[in-house]
C-alpha positions in Angstrom: 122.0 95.4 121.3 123.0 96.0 117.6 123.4 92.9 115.1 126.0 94.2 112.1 126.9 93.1 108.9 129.0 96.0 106.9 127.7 98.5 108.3 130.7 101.0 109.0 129.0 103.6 107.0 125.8 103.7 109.1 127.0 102.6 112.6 129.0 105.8 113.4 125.9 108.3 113.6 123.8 105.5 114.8 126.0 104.9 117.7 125.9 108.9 118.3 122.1 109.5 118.4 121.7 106.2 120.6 124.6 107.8 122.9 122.4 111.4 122.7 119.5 109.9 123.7 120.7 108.5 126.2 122.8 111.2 127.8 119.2 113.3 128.0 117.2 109.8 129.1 118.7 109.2 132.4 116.3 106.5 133.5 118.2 104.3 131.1 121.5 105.0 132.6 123.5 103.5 133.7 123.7 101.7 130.2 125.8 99.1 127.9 125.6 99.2 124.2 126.8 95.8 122.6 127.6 95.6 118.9 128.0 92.1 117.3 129.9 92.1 113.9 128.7 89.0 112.0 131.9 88.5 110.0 131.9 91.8 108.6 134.8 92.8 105.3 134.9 96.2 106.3 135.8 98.2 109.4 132.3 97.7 111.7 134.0 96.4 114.9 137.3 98.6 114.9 134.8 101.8 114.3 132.2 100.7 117.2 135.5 100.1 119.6 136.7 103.8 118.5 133.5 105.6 119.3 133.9 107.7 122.4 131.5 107.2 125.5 130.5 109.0 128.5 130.5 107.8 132.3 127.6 105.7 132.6 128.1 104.3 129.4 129.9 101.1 128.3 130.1 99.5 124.5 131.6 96.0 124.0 131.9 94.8 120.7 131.8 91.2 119.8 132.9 89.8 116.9 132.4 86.6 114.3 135.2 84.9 112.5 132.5 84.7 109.3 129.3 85.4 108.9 126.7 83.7 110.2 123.4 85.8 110.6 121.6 88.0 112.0 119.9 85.2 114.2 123.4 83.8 115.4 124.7 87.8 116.1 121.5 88.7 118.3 122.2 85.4 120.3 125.9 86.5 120.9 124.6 89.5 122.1 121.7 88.3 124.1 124.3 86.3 125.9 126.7 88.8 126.6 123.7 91.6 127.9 123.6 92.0 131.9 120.7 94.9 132.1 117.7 94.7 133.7 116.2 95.3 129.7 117.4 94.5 126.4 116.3 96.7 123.4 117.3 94.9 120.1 117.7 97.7 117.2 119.2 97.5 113.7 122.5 99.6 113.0 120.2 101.7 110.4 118.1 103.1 113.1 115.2 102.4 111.0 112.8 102.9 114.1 114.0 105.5 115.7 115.6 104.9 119.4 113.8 108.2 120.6 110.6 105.2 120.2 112.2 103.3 123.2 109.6 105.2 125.2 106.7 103.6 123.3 107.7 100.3 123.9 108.8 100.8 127.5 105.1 101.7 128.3 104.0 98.1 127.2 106.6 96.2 128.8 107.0 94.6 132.2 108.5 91.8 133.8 106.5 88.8 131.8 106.4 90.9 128.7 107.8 91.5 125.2 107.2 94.6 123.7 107.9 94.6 119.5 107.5 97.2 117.3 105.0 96.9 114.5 105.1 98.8 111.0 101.4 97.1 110.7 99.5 98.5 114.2 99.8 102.0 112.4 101.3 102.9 108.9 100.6 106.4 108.9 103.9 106.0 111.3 105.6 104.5 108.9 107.2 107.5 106.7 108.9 106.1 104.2 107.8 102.4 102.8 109.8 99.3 101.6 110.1 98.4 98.3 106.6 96.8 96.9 108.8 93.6 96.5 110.0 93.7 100.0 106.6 94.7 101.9 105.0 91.9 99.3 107.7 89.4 100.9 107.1 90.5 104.7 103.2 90.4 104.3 103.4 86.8 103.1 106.2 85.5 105.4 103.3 87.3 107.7 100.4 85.2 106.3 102.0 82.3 106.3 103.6 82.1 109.9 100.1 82.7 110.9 98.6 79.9 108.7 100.8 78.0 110.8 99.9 79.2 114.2 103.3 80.3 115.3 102.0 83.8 115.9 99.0 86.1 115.7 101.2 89.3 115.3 100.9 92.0 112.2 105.0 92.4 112.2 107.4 90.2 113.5 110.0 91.6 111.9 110.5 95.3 113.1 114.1 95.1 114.2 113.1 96.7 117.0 112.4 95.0 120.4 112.1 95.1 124.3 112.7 92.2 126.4 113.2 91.6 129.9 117.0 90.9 130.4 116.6 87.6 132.1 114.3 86.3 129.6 117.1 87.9 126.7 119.6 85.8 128.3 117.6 82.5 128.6 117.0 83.0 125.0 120.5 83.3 124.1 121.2 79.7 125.7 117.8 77.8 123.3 117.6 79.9 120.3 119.0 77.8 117.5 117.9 79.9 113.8 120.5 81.7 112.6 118.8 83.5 109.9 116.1 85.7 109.6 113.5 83.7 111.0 114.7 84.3 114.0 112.3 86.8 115.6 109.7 84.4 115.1 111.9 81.7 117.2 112.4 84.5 120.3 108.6 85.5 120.1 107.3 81.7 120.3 109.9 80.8 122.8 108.7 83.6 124.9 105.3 82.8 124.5 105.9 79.2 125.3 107.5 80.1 128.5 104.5 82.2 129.3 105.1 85.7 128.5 103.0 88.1 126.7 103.6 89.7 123.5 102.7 93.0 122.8 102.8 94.3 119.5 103.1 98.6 119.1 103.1 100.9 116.8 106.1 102.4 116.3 107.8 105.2 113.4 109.6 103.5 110.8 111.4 104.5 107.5 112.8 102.5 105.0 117.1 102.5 104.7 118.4 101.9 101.5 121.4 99.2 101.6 119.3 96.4 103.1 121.0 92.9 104.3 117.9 90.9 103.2 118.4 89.6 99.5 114.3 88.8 98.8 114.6 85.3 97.1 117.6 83.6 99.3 116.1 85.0 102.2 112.8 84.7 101.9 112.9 81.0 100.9 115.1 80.5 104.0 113.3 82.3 106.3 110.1 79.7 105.6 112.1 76.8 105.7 113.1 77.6 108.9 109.4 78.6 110.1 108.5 75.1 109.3 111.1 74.0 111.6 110.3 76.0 114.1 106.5 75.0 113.3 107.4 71.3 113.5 109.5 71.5 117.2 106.0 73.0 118.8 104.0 70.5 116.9 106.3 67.6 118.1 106.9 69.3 121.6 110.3 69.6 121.4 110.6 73.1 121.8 113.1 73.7 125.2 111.2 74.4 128.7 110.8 77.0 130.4 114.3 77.5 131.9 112.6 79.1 135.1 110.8 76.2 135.8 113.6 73.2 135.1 114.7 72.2 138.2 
């Protein structure tokens, strides 16, 4: 599942190499790639519908009126997933989908697997910004301060989760910006699966959505929300267990 805001430059050789790999990764087949324009100005949704696929391959594309963020697009396509697993990438590639196979080996039925820039930076090949790392390693700090997780990186865009649990997350997931990773891990958590955090390769794409101050600022304000529901127990229950 691929979140995209503007990214017509970047999604056509992203959707090829995903395609590649999995032509030559038949235990992933048969497969459906979903793209979710958030309100894009350029041409992201009619390039995704364009890109040719092979049999066992299907590619929906959603799309927002306006843009709403990247939290609201991964819930659109959370809903909209059938598979047994959902993999949540970024239209840059920035951890490479060849790395699938790393996370696959630490997921199963009650748990997430999210890849870390943090379990093992000499995997990381090309680095962030100073400003950027400087803003993920507090937003890091401070979610923990908080309790809301014990995870290096909660903000690889690039995660495995069980495709019931995906879809029950579509329905009570309510951030709509950034934070959001941190909503789908403690929700997962809270319904009693495990996280586990792995190391994946990583390299820094130019052209990045996140604008450090707006964001940033955001982003905490909504991880004392989302620190406030748990605190108050008003976080949804397990939808497994509601009769």
């Amino acid at each position: 599942m691929i979140p995209a805001f503007n990214e017509a430059d970047r999604l056509a050789p992203t959707l090829a190499r995903i395609l590649t790999f999995l032509e030559n990764a038949p235990c992933w087949r048969p497969a459906e790639i979903i793209v979710v324009d958030d309100g894009s100005s350029d041409r992201t949704a009619d390039l995704a519908r364009s890109h040719p696929l092979v049999d066992d391959i299907t590619l929906s594309v959603a799309v927002h009126p306006v843009n709403r963020g990247k939290g609201a697009a991964v819930r659109t396509g959370f809903g909209r997933c059938r598979g047994a697993w959902v993999l949540l990438t970024d239209a840059d590639l920035s951890a490479p989908i060849e790395d699938l196979a790393r996370l696959a080996d630490a997921a199963a039925d009650l748990v997430v697997a999210v890849g870390s820039r943090a379990i093992d930076r000499r995997l990381v090949t090309q680095r962030q910004p100073i400003h950027r790392d400087l803003m993920g390693r507090t937003f890091n700090l401070a979610i923990r301060a908080l309790g809301l997780t014990r995870l290096h990186d909660t903000q690889c865009g690039f995660k495995l989760f069980p495709g019931n649990l995906a879809r029950e997350l579509a329905a009570a997931q309510k951030l709509d910006g950034f934070a959001f990773d941190v909503e789908l891990l403690v929700l997962a958590r809270h319904w009693g699966y495990r996280i586990e955090e792995v190391g994946v390769h990583w390299q820094h794409v130019e052209a990045s959505r996140v604008m450090a101050i707006r964001h940033s600022s955001q982003m905490l304000r909504d991880a004392l929300r989302l620190w406030w529901r748990r605190a108050t127990l008003t976080l949804p229950a397990d939808p497994r267990k509601v009769p």
